[in-house]
N, C-alpha and C positions, 0 to 999 in steps of 0.2 A: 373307591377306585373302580375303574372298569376290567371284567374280565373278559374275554371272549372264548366262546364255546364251540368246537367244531371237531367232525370226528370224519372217521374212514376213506380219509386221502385215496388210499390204494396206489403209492406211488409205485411206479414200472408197472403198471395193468395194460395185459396188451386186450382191446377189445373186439373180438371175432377180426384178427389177423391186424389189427388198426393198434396204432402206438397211441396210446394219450399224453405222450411228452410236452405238446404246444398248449394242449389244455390246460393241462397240473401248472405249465408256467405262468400262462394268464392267467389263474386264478390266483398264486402266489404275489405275482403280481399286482394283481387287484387288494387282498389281503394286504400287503404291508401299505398301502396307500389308504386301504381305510383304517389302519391303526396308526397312523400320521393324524387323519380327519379326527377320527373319534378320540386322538388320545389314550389309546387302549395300554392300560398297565402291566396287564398279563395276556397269554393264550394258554389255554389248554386243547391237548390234542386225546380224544379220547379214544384211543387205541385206532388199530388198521394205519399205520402210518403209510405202509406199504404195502405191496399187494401178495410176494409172497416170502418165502423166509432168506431167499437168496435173490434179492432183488437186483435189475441192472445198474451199472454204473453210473450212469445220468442221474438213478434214481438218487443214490449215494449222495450224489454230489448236489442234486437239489434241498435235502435233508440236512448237511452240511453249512450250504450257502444259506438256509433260512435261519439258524441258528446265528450265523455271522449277522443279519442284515437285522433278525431281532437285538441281537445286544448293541447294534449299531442306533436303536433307537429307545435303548435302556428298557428294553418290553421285557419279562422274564417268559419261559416258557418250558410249559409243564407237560410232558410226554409219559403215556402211559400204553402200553404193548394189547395188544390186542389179537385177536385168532389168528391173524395172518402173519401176523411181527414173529421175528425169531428171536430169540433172549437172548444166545449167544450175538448175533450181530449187533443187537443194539447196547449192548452189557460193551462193546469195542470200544465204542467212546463216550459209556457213560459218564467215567469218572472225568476225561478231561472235559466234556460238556461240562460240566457242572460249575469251571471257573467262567462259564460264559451264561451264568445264569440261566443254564438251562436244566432241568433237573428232569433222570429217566425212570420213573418206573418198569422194569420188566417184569419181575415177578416175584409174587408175595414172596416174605419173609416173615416165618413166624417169630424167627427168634430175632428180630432186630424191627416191631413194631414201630417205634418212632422213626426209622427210614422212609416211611411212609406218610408221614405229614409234613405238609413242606408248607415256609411260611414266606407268603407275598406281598411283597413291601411297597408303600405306595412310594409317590417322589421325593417324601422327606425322609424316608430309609426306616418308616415304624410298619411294622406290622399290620397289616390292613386285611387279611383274610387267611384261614388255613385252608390245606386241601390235600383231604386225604385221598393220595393218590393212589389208589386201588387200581392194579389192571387185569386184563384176563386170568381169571382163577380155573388152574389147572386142580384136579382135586387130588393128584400126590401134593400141591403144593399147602391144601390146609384140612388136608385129612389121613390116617393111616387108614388102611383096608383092615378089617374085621374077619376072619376065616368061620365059614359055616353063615353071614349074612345073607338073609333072602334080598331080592330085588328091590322090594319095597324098602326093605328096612337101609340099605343102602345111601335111597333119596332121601332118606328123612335124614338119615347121617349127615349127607354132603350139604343138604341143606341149612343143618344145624349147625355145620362147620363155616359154610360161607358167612352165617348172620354173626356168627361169634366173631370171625375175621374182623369182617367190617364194627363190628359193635368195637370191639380192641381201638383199634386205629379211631375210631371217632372218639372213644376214650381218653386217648393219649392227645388228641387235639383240644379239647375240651380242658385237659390236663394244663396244657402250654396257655391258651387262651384266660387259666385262673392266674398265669405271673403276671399278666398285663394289666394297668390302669384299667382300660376299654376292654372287654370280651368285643370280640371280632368274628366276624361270619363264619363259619365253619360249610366247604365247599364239600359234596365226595364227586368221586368218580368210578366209573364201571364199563367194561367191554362185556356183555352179557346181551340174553334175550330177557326183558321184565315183561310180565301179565301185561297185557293190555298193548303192546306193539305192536303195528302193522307191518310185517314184511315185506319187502319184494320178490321179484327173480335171484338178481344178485348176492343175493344174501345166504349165504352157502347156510345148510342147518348146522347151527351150533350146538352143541349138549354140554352145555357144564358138569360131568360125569354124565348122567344118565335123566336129566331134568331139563326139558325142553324152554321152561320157563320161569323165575321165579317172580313170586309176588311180591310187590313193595313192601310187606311188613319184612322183608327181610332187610330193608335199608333202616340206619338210625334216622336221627332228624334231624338231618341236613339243612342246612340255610338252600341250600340249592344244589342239585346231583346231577352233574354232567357225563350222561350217557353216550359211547358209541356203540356199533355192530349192527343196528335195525340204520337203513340210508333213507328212511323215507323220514322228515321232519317232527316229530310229533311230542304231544305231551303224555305222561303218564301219570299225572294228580292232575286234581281238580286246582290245583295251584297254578301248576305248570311250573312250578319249581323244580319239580323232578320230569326231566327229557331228553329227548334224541334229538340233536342238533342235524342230524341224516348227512351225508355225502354231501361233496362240494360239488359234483357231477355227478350225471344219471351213467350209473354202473351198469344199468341195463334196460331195453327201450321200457321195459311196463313202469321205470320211473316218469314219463316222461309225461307231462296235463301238469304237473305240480309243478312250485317253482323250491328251487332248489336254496336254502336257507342256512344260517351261522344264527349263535347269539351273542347279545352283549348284554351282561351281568352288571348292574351299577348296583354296587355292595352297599352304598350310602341310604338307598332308597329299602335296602332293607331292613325286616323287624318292622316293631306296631308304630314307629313315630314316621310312617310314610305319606299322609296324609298332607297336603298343600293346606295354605292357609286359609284359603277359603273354602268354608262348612260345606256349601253347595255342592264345590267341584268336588272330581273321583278320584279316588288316589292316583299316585304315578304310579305303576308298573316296573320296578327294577329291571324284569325280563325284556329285552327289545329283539325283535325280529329283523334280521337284515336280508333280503332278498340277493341271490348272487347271481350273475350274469350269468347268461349262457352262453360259452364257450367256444360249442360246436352244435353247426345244425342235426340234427338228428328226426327221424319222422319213422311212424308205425301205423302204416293202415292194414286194414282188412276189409273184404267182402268178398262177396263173386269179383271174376275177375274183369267183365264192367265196369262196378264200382271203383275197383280198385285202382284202372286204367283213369277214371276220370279224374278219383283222388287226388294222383300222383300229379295231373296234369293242373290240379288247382294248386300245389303245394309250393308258398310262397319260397322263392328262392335268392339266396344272395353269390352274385358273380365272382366273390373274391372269397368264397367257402365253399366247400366241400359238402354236400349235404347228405348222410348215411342214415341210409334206409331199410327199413326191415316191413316184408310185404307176407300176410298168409290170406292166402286165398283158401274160402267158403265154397266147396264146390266135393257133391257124393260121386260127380263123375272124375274119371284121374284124365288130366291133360296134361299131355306128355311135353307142349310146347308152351306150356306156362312160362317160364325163367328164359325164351325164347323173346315171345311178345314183348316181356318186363324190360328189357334191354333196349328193346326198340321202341316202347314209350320213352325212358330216357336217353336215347341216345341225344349226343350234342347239348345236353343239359348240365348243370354241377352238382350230379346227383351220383351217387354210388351206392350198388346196391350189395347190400352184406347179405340177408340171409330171405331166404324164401320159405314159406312153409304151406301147409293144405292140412286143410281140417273139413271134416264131412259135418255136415248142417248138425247134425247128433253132438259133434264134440261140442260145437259150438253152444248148447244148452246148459255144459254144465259149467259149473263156477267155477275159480280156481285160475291161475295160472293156464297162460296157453300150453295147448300140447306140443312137446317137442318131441321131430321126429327123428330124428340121428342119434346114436349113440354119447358122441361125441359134446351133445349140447345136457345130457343128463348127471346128474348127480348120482352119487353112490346111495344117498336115501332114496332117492326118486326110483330107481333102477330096484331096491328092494320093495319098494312098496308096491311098483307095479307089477311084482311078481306075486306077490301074496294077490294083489285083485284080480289076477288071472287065476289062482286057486281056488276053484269053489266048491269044494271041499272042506276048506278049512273054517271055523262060525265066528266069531268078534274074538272069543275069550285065547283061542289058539292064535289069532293073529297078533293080539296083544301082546303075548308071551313072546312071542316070537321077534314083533317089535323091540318088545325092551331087549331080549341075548343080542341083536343086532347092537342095539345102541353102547350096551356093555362092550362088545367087540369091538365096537369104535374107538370107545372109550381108551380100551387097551393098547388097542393100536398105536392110536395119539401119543400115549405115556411111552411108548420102544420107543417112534421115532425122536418124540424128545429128548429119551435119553442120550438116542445115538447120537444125535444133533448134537448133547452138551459132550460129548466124549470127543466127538471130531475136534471140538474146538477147543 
């Protein structure tokens, strides 16, 4: 069977004042037309379905209409919550989703394991893959807290608790997989950060309690482990069995040089008898890379602001799109009528300009993400971190400490409003 792999929609994401409602549709769009082409038997959605926990209306109802338009073309489809999903919202139509072949993970359950492997049937109705649907792990949801635990001893907890999680559920798959005549592929899933992923801007810091990242020996041995939360494409083995299928759309301009990608899983070419008939040739590849359109014009230069002017003037453009621009200008001197001029290069062009920024020749040396200069564009990690670097006073071992009580805090925090969250509803 084929599966397809895709993660952090971010449905209702408003981007720097911009709706991407026309967007999310042409790509759905696009999406059910290539599961017509391809014949695709399943999707999995790996967390971020949405962008925040009380999503707009539209959004709803695009989430809704996918599920109709899936079972309209007998596709099943496997949804798993993610940092920005809210449990209570998506728990609302869990259960009737489910007679439309569409099945929700929100959030572990330790005491009902098997909820968590869900079996995907190809078109003669057998059993053709399992997938243990794991989604964002909160760590009230697979750990109690320990009183008098140091920091340290904490992460090794949470971390011991996630692997035992997942090890469970790939158990209980494995379990189901020995009733059957054939053992079948065994899928997992994850909304986390794993060793070895490239971030972006967009990618808000995630902490699984207090563990920035964990490494793949904490996964079982998945026939193939479909990753969301990291939006840039990538693999994480030497397989590429285990990866981040990245956003269907650049969340934010530093995605933007790459092309933005889905997968398609053909479970047949999995396991050791993948090899064609002729000795010569290279095996097939189960894993396929599908390239996805772009959307919306979108463009990010920088230099002086020269450069920057000629840029904008080379930047191929199309008359029937909107092309959203983000400009920083390289310059130790402040011009006051920067975002003046910028206006007046494009005027009468179909170009729009969302954010301006300056950076002094200095910033520009160091690596890292651009510097942002408003409040408003910063993160709550970003915001403490550049507060400990303007301390100097403090040496590595004190700023560390001080990191981790931050991240604990966080932690905390998360776990109120979640409560509150399930009490409202």
């Amino acid at each position: 069977m084929k599966i397809l792999h895709t993660s952090d929609w971010h449905l209702g994401q408003h981007f720097m004042g911009k709706s991407r409602r026309d967007e999310h549709k042409a790509f759905i769009d696009w999406l059910l037309a290539l599961v017509d082409r391809e014949s695709v038997d399943a999707v999995i959605i790996a967390g971020d379905v949405f962008d925040t926990g009380s999503p707009p209306s539209y959004a709803r109802e695009m989430y809704h209409q996918l599920v109709l338009d899936m079972k309209a073309r007998h596709c099943q489809l496997v949804i798993i919550a993610g940092n920005h999903d809210s449990v209570s919202m998506l728990n609302e139509s869990k259960s009737l989703l489910m007679y439309l072949d569409t099945q929700v993970s929100s959030q572990a359950t330790l005491e009902d394991i098997d909820s968590h492997v869900v079996a995907l049937k190809d078109k003669t109705g057998e059993v053709a893959a399992w997938v243990c649907a794991v989604p964002y792990l909160r760590p009230k949801d697979v750990m109690q807290s320990v009183a008098g635990q140091s920091e340290q001893d904490k992460k090794l907890s949470l971390l011991q608790s996630i692997g035992e999680f997942y090890q469970q559920v790939y158990e209980a798959a494995c379990e189901k997989n020995k009733a059957l005549k054939t053992p079948v592929p065994i899928i997992g899933t994850g909304h986390l950060t794993a060793v070895g992923g490239q971030v972006s801007e967009s990618v808000r810091d995630l902490y699984v309690g207090t563990l920035e990242a964990l490494p793949t020996s904490v996964f079982p041995a998945f026939d193939y482990l479909a990753l969301g939360h990291i939006h840039r494409a990538q693999p994480i083995s030497k397989s590429g069995r285990f990866r981040y299928s990245g956003s269907p759309i650049p969340l934010s301009f530093d995605e933007l040089g790459r092309d933005k990608t889905l997968v398609i899983l053909n479970t047949d070419l999995l396991g050791e008898d993948t090899f064609v008939e002729d000795l010569f040739a290279e095996p097939v590849d189960p894993v396929q890379l599908v390239t996805i359109p772009n959307f919306q014009p979108m463009a990010s230069v920088k230099g002086n602001l020269k450069d920057v002017i000629k840029q904008i003037s080379a930047l191929p453009l199309d008359e029937d799109k909107t092309l959203w621009l983000e400009v920083t200008v390289i310059a130790d001197d402040y011009l006051s009528d920067v975002h003046k001029r910028l206006l007046e290069v494009i005027e009468g062009k179909p170009i729009e300009l969302l954010r301006v920024m300056r950076r002094s020749a200095i910033e520009k040396k160091n690596d890292g993400f651009e510097a942002r200069k408003t409040l408003s564009e910063l993160t709550v990690g970003d915001v403490f971190q550049q507060s400990l670097k303007s301390n100097l006073e403090l040496d590595e071992e004190e700023s560390k400490t001080l990191t981790e009580l931050f991240n604990a805090c966080l932690t905390e925090l998360e776990a109120h409003q979640q409560n509150g969250e399930e009490k409202q509803s």
